[in-house]
Each structure stands twice: as C-alpha cells, then as structure tokens.
Biotite code that builds the C-alpha atoms (Angstrom):
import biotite.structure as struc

atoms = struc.array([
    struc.Atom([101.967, 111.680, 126.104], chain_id="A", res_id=1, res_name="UNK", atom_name="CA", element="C"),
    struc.Atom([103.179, 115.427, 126.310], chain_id="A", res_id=2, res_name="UNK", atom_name="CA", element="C"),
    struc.Atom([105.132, 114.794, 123.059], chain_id="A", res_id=3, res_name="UNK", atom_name="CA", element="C"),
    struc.Atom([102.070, 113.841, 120.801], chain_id="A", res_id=4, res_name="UNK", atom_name="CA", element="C"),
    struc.Atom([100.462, 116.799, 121.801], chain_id="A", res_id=5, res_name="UNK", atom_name="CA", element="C"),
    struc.Atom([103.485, 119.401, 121.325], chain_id="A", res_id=6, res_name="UNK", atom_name="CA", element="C"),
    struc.Atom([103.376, 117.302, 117.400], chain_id="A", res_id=7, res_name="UNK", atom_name="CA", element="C"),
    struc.Atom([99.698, 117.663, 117.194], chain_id="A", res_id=8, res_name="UNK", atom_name="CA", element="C"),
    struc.Atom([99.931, 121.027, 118.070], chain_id="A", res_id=9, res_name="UNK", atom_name="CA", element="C"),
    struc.Atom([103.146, 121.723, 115.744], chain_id="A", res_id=10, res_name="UNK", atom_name="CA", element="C"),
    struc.Atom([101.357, 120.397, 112.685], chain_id="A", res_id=11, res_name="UNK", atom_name="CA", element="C"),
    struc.Atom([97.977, 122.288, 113.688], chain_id="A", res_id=12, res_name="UNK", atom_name="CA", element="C"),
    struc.Atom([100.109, 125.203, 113.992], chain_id="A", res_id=13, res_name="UNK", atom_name="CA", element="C"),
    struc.Atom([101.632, 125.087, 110.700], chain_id="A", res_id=14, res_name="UNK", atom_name="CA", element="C"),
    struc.Atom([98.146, 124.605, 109.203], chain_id="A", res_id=15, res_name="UNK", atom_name="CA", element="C"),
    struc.Atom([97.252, 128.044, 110.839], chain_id="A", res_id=16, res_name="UNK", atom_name="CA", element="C"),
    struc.Atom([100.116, 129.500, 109.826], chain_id="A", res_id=17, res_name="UNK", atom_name="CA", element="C"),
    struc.Atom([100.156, 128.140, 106.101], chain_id="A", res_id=18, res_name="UNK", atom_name="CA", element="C"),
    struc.Atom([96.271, 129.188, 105.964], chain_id="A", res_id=19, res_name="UNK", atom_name="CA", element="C"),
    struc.Atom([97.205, 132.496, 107.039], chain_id="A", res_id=20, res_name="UNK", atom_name="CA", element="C"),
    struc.Atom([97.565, 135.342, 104.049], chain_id="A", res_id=21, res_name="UNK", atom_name="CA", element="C"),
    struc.Atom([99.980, 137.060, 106.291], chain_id="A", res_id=22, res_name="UNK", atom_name="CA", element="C"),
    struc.Atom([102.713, 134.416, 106.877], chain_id="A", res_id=23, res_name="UNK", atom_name="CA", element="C"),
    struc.Atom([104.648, 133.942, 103.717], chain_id="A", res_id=24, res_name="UNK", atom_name="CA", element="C"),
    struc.Atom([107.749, 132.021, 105.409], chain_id="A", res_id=25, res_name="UNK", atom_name="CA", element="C"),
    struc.Atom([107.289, 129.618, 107.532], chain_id="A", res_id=26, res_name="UNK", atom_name="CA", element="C"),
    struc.Atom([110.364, 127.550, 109.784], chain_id="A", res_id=27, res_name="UNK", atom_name="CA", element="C"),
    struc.Atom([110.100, 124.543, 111.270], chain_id="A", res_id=28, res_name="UNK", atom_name="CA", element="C"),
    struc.Atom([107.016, 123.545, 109.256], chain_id="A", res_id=29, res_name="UNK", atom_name="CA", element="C"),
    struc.Atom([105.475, 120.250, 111.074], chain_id="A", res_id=30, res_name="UNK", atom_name="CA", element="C"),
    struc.Atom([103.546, 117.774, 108.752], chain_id="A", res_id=31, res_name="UNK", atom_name="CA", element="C"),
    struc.Atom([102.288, 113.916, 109.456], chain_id="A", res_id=32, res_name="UNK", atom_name="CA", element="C"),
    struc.Atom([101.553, 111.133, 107.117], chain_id="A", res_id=33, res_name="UNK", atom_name="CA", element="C"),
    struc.Atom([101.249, 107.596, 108.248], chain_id="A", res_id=34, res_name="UNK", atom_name="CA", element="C"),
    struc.Atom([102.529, 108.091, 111.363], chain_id="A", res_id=35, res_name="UNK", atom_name="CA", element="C"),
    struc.Atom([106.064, 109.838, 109.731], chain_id="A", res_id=36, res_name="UNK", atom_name="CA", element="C"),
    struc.Atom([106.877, 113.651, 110.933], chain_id="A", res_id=37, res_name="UNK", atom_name="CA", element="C"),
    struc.Atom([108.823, 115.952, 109.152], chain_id="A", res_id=38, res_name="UNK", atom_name="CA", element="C"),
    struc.Atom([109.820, 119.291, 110.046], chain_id="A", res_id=39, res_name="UNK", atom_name="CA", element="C"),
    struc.Atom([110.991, 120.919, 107.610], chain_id="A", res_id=40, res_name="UNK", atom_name="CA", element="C"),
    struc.Atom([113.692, 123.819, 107.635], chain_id="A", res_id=41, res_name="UNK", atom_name="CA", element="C"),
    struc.Atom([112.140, 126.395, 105.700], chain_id="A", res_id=42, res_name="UNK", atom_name="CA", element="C"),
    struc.Atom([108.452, 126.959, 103.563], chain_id="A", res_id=43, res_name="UNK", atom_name="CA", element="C"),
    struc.Atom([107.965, 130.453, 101.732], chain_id="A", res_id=44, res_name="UNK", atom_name="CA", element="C"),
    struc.Atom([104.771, 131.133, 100.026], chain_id="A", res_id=45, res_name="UNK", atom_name="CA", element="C"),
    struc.Atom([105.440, 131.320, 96.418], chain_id="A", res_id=46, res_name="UNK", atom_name="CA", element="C"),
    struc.Atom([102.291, 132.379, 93.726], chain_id="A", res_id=47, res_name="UNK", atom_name="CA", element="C"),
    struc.Atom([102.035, 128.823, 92.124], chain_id="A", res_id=48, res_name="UNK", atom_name="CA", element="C"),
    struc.Atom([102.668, 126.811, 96.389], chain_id="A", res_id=49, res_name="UNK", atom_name="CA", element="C"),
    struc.Atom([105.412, 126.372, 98.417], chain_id="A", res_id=50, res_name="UNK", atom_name="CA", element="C"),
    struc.Atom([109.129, 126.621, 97.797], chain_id="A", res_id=51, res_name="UNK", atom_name="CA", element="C"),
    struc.Atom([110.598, 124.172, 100.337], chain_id="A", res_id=52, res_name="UNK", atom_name="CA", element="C"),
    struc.Atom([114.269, 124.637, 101.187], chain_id="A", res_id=53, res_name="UNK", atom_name="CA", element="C"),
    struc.Atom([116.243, 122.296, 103.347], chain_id="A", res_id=54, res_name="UNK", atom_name="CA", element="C"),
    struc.Atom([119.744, 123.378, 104.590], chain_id="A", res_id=55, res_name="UNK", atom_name="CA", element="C"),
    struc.Atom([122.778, 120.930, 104.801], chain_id="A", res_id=56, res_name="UNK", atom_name="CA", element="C"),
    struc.Atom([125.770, 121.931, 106.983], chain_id="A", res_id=57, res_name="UNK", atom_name="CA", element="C"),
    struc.Atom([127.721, 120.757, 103.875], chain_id="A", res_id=58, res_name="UNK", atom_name="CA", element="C"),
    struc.Atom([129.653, 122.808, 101.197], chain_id="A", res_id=59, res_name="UNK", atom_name="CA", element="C"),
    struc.Atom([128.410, 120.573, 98.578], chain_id="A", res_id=60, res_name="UNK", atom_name="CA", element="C"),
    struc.Atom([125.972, 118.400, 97.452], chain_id="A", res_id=61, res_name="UNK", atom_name="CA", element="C"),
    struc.Atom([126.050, 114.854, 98.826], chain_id="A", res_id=62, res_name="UNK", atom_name="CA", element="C"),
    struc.Atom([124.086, 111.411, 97.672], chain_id="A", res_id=63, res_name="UNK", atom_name="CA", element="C"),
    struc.Atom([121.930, 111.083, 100.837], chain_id="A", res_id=64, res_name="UNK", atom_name="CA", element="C"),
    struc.Atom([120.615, 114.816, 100.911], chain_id="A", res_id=65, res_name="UNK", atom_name="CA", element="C"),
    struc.Atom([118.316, 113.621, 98.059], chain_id="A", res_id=66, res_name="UNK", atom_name="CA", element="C"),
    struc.Atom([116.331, 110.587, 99.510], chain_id="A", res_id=67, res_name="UNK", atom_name="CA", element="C"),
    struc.Atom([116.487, 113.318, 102.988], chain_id="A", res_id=68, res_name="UNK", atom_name="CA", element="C"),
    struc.Atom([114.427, 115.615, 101.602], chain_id="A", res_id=69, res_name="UNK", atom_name="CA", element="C"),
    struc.Atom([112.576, 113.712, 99.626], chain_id="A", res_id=70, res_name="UNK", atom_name="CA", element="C"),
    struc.Atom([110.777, 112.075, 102.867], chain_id="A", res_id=71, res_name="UNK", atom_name="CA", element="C"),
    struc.Atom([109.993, 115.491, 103.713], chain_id="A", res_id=72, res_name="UNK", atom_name="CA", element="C"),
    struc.Atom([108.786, 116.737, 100.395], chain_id="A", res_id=73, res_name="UNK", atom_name="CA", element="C"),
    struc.Atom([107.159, 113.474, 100.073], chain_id="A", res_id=74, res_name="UNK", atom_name="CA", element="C"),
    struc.Atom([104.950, 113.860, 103.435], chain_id="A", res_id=75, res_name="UNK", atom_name="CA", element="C"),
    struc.Atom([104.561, 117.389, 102.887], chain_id="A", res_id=76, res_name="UNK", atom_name="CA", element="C"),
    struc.Atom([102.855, 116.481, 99.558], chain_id="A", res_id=77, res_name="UNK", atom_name="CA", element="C"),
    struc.Atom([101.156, 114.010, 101.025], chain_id="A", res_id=78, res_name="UNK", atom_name="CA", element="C"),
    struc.Atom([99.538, 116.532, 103.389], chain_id="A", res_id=79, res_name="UNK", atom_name="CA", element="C"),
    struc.Atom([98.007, 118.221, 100.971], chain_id="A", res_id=80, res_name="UNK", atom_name="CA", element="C"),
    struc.Atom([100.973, 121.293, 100.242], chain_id="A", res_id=81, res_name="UNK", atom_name="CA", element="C"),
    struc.Atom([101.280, 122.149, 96.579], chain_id="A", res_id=82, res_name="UNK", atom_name="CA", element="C"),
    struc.Atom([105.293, 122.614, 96.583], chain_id="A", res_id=83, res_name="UNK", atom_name="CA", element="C"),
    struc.Atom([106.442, 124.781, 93.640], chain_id="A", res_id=84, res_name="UNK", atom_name="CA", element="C"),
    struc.Atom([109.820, 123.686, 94.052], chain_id="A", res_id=85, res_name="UNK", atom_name="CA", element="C"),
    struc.Atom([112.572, 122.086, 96.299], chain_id="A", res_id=86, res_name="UNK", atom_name="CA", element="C"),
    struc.Atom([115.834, 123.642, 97.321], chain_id="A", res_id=87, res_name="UNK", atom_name="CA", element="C"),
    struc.Atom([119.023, 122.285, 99.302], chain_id="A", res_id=88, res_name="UNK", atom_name="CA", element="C"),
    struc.Atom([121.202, 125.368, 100.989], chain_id="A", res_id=89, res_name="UNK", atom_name="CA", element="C"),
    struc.Atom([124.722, 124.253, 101.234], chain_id="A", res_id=90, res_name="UNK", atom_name="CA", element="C"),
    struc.Atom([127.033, 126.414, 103.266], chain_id="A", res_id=91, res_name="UNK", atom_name="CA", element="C"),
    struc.Atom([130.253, 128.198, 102.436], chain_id="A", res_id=92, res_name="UNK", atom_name="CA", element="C"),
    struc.Atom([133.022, 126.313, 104.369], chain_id="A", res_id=93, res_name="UNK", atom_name="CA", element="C"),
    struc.Atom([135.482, 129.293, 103.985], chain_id="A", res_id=94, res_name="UNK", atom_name="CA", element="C"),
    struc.Atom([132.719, 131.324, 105.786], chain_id="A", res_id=95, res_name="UNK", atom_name="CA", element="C"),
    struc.Atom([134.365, 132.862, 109.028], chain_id="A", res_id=96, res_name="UNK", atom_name="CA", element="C"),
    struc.Atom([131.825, 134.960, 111.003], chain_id="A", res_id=97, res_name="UNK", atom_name="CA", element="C"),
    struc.Atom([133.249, 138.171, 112.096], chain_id="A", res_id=98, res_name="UNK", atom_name="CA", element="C"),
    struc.Atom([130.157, 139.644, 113.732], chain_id="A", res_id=99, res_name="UNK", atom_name="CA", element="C"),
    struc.Atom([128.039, 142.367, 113.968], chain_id="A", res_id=100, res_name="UNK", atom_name="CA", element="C"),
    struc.Atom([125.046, 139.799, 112.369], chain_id="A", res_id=101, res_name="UNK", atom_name="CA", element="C"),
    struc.Atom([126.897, 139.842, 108.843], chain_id="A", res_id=102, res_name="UNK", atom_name="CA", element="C"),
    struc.Atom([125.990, 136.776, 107.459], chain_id="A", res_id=103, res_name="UNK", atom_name="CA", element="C"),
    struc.Atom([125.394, 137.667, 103.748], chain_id="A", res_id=104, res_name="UNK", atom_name="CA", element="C"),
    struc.Atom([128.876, 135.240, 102.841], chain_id="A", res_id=105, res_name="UNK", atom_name="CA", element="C"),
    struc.Atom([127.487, 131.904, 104.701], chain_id="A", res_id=106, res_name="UNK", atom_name="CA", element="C"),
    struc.Atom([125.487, 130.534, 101.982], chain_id="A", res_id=107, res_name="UNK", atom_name="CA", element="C"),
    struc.Atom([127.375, 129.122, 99.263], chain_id="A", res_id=108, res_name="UNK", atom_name="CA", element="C"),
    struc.Atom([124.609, 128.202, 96.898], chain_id="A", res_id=109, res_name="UNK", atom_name="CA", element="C"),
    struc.Atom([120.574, 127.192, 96.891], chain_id="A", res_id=110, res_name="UNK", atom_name="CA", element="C"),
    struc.Atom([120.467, 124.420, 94.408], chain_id="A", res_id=111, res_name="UNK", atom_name="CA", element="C"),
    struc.Atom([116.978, 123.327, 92.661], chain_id="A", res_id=112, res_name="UNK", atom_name="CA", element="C"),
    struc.Atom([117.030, 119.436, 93.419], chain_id="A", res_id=113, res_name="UNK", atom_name="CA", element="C"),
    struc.Atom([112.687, 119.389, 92.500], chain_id="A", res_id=114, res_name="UNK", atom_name="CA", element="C"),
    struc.Atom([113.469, 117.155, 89.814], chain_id="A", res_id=115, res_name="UNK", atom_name="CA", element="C"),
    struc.Atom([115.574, 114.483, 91.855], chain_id="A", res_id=116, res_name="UNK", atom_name="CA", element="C"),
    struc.Atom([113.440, 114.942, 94.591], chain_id="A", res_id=117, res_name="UNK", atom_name="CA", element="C"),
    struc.Atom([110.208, 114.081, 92.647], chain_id="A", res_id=118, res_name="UNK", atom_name="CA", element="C"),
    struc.Atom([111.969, 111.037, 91.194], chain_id="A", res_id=119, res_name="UNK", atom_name="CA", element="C"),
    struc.Atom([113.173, 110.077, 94.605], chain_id="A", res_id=120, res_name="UNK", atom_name="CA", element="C"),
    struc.Atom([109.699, 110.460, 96.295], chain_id="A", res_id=121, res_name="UNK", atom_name="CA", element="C"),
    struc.Atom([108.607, 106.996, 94.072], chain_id="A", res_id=122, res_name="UNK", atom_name="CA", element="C"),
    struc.Atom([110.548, 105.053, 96.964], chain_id="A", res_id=123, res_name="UNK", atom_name="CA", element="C"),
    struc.Atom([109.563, 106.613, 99.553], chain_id="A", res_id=124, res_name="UNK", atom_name="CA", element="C"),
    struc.Atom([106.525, 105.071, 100.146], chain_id="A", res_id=125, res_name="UNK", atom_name="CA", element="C"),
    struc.Atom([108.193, 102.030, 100.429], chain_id="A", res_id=126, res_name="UNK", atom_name="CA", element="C"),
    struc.Atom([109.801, 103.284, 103.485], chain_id="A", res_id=127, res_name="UNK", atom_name="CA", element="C"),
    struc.Atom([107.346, 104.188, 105.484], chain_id="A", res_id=128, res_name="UNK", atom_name="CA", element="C"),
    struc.Atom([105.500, 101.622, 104.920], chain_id="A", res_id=129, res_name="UNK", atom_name="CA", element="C"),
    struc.Atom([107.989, 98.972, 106.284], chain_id="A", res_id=130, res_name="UNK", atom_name="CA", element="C"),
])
C-alpha cells in the first residue's frame, strides 16, 4: 500500500514542480496513464513545452531505445505535457573519470529521436492496453 502512495505522491510532485515558474529541470519526472508509470530521466522547461531526454548507458544508438522512450513520451503526452522534443544521451565509452567532478567528456552525443519517437508512440497504445 506504501508504494501507491510514494507513486501518487511522485506524480503529484512532479505536477507541483512542472506548475512551478521556478523549476525549469526536472529529474525523475513521475507520470500515470492507464495504470502505466514512467519516470522519466530528465524534463527541462523549454519556451514552446518540455524537452524530454532519456539517457542510455550505451555509446550508440540501439533498436529498442526507440519503442523505450516512446512509452514514456507516450504517457507523458498522455498526461497532458506538451513535449517540444525528445532526446536519447548516449555515453562516451572511452570516458575514464579521473576526478575532481570533471565530467564534461562523459556524454558522447544528445541525439533528437522526436520524430521516431512520435511514429513509435502509434503502437504504444496497443501495449498498454494488453
């Protein structure tokens, strides 16, 4: 019982947060649609909605990622978000952290996927629905 309350009060919290004209990123976004959560990795306020970017521990792009995020994107549309875009973070696999909170080499690339997303979200519903 706990855990639909810590995912009522997730989603309610990301509604306060997403209202909110001082919050313009947003991790760990929680959203609900028939009865399917999705948190996603990262929401930042953008002047025409929300740019929603999803990182893979991957160095490239991979066939699954897309129907991945487009569950989330999906729900979070579904919710009532106006997203902007969608974005997949892939890592650098040559990245070796050396310290002192230098990360600026870890990210390898931020690819816009919105397109294949959006055409991926037409089968979604047919997954959640089953």
């Amino acid at each position: 019982m706990s855990e639909i309350k810590d995912i009522s009060l997730a989603v309610q919290k990301t509604k306060e947060a997403m209202d909110s004209k001082d919050v313009d990123t947003i991790y760990e976004a929680a959203f609900i649609y028939e009865e399917t959560l999705v948190r996603t990795d990262v929401l930042i306020r953008k002047k025409n909605g929300w740019e929603l970017l999803e990182a893979k521990s991957s160095g490239k792009k991979k066939e699954e990622h897309i129907p991945d995020i487009a569950i989330q994107s999906f729900v979070v549309r579904k919710s009532g978000v106006q997203l902007s875009n969608v974005k997949l973070i892939l890592i650098n696999p040559e990245f070796i952290y050396t310290g002192k909170e230098d990360y600026k080499n870890l990210i390898n690339d931020k690819e816009d996927i919105t397109e294949e997303v959006i055409q991926e979200e037409k089968n979604i519903i047919n997954h959640i629905m089953n």
